[in-house]
C-alpha positions in Angstrom: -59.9 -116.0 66.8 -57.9 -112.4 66.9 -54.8 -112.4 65.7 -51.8 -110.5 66.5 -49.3 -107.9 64.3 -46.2 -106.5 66.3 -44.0 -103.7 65.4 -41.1 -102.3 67.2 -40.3 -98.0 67.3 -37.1 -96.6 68.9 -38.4 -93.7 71.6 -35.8 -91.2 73.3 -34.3 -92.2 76.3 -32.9 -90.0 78.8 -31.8 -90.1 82.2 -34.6 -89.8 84.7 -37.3 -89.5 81.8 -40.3 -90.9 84.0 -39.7 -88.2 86.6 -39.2 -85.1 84.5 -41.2 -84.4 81.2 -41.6 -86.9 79.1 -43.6 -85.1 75.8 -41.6 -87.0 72.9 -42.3 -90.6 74.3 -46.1 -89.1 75.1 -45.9 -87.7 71.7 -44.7 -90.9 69.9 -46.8 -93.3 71.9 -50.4 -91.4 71.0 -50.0 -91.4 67.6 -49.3 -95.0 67.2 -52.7 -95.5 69.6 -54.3 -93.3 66.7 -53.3 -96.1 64.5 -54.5 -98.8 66.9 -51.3 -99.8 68.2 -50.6 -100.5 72.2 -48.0 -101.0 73.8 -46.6 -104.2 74.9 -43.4 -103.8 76.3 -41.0 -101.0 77.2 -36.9 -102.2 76.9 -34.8 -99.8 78.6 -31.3 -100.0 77.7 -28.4 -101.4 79.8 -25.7 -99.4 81.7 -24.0 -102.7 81.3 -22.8 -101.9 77.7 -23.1 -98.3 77.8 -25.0 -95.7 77.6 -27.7 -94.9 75.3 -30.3 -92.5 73.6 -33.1 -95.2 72.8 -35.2 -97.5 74.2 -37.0 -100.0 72.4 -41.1 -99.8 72.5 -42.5 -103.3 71.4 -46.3 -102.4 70.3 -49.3 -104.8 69.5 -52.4 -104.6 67.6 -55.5 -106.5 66.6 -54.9 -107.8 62.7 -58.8 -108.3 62.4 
């Protein structure tokens, strides 16, 4: 049976990052895929509380 290790990285958030260019999440997210991690989960942050410069990346990777 596989098991699971998370982790959690912060990755720059700004506004309209999925329509302009997007190197430093690209950047950030390939080199923890050189270490075998994917990505589980992309939280984007809430206008509710104000802005911010971060989202939270939730990666996942094989412990065996």
């Amino acid at each position: 049976m596989s098991r699971l290790e998370y982790k959690t990285i912060l990755l720059p958030y700004k506004t309209g990052i999925f329509q302009a260019d997007s190197v430093e999440v690209t950047d950030a997210l390939n080199r923890e895929a050189g270490e075998r991690w994917q990505l589980e989960q992309l939280i984007l942050p809430s206008s509710l509380w104000g802005r911010s410069n971060t989202m939270l990346a939730i990666l996942a990777r094989s412990r065996d």
